[in-house]
N, C-alpha and C positions, 0 to 999 in steps of 0.2 A: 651545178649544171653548166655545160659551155655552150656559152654563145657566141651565132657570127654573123657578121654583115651590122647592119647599121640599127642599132636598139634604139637612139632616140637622138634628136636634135633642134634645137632653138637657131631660129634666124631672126636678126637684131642690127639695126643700124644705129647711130648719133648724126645728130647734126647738130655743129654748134654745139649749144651745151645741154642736148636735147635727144635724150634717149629714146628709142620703141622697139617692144617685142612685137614681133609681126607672127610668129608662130612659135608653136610649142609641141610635137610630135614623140610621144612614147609607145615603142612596138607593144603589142595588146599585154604580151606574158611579162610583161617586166613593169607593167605598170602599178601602182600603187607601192611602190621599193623606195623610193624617194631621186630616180634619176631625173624624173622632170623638175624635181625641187634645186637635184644641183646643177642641171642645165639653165636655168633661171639665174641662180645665185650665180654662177661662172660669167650669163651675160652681165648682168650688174656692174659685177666686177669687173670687167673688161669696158663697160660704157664708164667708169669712176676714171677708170686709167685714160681716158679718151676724154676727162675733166664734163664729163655731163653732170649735170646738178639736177637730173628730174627724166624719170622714165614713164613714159603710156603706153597702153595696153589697151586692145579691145577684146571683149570674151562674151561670146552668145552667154543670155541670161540662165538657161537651158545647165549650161556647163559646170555643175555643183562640184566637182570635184576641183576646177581649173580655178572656181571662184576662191574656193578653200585653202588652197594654196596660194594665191597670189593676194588673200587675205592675212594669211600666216605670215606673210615675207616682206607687209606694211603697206600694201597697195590700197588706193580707198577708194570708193567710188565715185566720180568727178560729173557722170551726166550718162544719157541715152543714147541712143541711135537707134530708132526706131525704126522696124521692119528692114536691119542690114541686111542678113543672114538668111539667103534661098534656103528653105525645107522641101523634106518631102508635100508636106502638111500649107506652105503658103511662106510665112518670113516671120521671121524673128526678130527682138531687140537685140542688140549688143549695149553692153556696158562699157561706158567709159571709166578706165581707169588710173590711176597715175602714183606716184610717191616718188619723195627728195631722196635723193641720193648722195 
């Protein structure tokens, strides 16, 4: 099937030798393909190039598919954040997450 316009994308910064994904966006139809997996891997790789040794991540507790994959790809769990995440429902934890790069 073809597709047009913008199917998915990760935004990611370093500092120093200090990675983080700040988001991770896959259009609804194309999700579960694996582009979020290599939107991920691609920033990785581009924070190694930019000499980070260590990338974090925050991801609602809520988020079983986001955890699944950024459990797949060596990310561990580091700590909380309690009641980050406005719901419809009231707030959420976020999980802190992180791994060496």
């Amino acid at each position: 099937a073809e597709h047009s316009g913008v199917q998915g994308f990760v935004l990611f910064g370093t500092v120093l030798d200090e990675g983080s994904i700040n988001t991770v966006a896959v259009s609804p139809e194309r999700q579960g393909r694996g582009l979020g997996r290599a939107l991920v891997r691609a920033a990785l790789a581009l924070m190694r190039e930019e000499d980070a040794r260590r990338c974090l991540l925050e991801v609602r507790v809520s988020n079983v598919a986001a955890l699944g994959l950024y459990e797949s790809l060596g990310f561990v769990e580091d700590g909380r954040r309690a009641n980050y995440y406005r719901t419809e429902s009231g707030r959420e934890d976020a999980l802190l997450m992180s791994m060496p790069l």
